[in-house]
N, C-alpha and C positions, 0 to 999 in steps of 0.2 A: 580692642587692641591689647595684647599682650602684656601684663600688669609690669613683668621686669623690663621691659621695653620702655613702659613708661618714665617707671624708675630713671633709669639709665639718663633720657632725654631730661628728665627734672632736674638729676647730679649734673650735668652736663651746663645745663641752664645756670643751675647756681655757680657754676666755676667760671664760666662767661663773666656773669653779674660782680663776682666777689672781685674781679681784677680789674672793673672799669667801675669809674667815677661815677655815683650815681649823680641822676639830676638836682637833686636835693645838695649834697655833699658839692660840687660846683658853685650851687648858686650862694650857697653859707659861703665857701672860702669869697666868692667877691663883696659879701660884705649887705646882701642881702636879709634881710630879715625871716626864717621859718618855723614855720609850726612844726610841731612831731607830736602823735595820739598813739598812745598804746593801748590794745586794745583785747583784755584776753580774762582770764577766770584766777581762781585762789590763788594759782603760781605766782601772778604777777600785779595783785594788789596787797594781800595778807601782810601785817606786819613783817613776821616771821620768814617769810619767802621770796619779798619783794627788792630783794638784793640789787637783782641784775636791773628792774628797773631804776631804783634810787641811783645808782651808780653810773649807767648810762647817761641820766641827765645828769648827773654830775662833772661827767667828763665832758659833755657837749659845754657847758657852761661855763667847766675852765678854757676850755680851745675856743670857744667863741662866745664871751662875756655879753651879753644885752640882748644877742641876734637869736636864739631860741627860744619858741614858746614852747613849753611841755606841760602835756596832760596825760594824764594815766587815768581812763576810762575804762581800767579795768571793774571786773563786780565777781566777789567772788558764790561757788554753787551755780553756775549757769553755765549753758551751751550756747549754740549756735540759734536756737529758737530764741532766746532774751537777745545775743545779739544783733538778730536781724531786726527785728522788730525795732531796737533801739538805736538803729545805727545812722541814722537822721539826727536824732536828739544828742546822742551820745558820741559820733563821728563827724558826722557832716557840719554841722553846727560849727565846729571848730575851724572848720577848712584845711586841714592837715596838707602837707606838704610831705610828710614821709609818715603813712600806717605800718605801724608793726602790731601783728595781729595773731591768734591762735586760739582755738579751743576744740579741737580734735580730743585730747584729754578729757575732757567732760561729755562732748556728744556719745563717746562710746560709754558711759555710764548706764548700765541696765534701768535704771525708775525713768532717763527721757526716754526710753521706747523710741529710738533714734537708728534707722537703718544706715549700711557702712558710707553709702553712696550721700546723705546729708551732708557731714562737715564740709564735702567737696562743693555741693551744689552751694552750699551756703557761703562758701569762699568766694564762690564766684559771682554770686549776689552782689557780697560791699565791696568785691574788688571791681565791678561796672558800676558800681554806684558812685563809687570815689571815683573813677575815671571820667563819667559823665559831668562832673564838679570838677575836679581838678585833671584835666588828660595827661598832663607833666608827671602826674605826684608817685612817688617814690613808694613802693608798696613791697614791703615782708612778710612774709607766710613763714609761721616757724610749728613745729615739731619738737614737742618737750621730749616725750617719753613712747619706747616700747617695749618696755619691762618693769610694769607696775607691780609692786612689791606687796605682798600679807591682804590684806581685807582691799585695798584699791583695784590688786589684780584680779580676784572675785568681783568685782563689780565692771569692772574692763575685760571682760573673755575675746571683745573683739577690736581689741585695740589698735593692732596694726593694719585691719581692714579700713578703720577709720583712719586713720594716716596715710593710708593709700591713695585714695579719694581725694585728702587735700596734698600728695604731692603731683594727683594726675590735674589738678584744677590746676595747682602752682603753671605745670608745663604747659596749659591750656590759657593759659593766660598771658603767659612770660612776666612772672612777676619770680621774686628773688625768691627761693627756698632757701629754710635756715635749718635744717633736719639736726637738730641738737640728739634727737634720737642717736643717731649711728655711733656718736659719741661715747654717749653713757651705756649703750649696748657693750662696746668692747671694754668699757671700766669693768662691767660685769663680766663679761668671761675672761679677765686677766684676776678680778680680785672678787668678784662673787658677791653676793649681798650685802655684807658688811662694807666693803668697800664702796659700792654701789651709793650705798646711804650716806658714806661720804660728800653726796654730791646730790641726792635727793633722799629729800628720809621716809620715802616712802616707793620710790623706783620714778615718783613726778614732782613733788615737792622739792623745790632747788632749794641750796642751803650757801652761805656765802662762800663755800669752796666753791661753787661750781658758776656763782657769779664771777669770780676772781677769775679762774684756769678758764671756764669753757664759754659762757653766755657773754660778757661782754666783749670781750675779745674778739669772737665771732661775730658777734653784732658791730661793731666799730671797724671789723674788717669788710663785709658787708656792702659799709655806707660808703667808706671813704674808701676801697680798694688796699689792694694787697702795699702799694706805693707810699 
């Protein structure tokens, strides 16, 4: 099937998703109790990086005090191979009600010797695997970067082939895509690398400007819908 085509249905998908109530976001307003696991590489556990996670849970925690469990099963230097592998011990284990998930960023890293077509199958690995477990649960496929910056972008030559894969698993799944990429693409052709770094400092590495403007926001639009 035609890659833009793909595209197309996967943007489509998320705009769907982003204006209705997930399962997850319903059953939190009646006062039920859930889990949420994040689950992705350097971006989203590092000190330094881990903005947009720290904040998320924070907001969940103000709008609904006692009723969240949160884990960040993030590790950072890993792909999609430590993820799978680990996604029993490190996902399942918790019983997640809402995954949000990514490492297309690292699988295109030239030492894992990782073809474009991985991230996607591997998406689609822990996304039947959480469905097998939980069939309700609330599942995010996100997309950091496609304009890795100085020495990351030599080590990523195939970057957007990798993101391909996991936005064609996204539409192949019907789970939410969060393409934070398309984002930071147009930061860069409005304001160019410096600007860019405003918001990753390295074209993938988020910095709290871009937890602020672009990652939570999106992400809590998301869960809860546009409403």
């Amino acid at each position: 099937m035609n890659r833009i085509f793909i595209l197309v249905l996967a943007l489509v998908w998320f705009v769907f998703e982003a204006e209705a109530q997930t399962v997850f976001s319903k059953k939190l307003k009646t006062g039920k109790e859930q889990t949420v696991v994040f689950y992705g590489s350097s971006a989203a556990v590092n000190r330094s990086n881990r903005f947009w996670v720290d904040q998320l849970q924070q907001k969940l925690d103000k709008r609904f005090p006692g009723k969240v469990n949160f884990y960040n099963c993030s590790k950072s230097g890993i792909g999609s191979f430590w993820a799978t592998e680990n996604f029993k011990d490190s996902v399942l284990s918790r019983k997640p009600d809402l995954l949000i998930f990514g490492f297309s960023e690292n699988d295109a890293v030239l030492r894992f010797n990782n073809w474009p077509w991985y991230s996607g199958r591997c998406a689609e690995y822990m996304i039947d695997h959480l469905r097998e477990q939980n069939k309700d649960a609330t599942i995010i496929l996100y997309i950091l970067s496609e304009h890795p910056l100085g020495s990351a972008a030599e080590t990523r030559p195939e970057i957007a082939a990798f993101n391909t894969s996991c936005r064609e698993a996204a539409a192949k799944k019907k789970v939410i895509l969060l393409d934070f990429s398309v984002t930071f693409n147009e930061v860069y052709d409005k304001l160019g690398e410096e600007g860019l770094k405003q918001y990753q400092r390295d074209g993938i590495l988020p910095t709290r400007k871009a937890a602020d403007e672009v990652l939570v926001p999106e992400l809590w639009k998301a869960i809860f819908g546009k409403k």
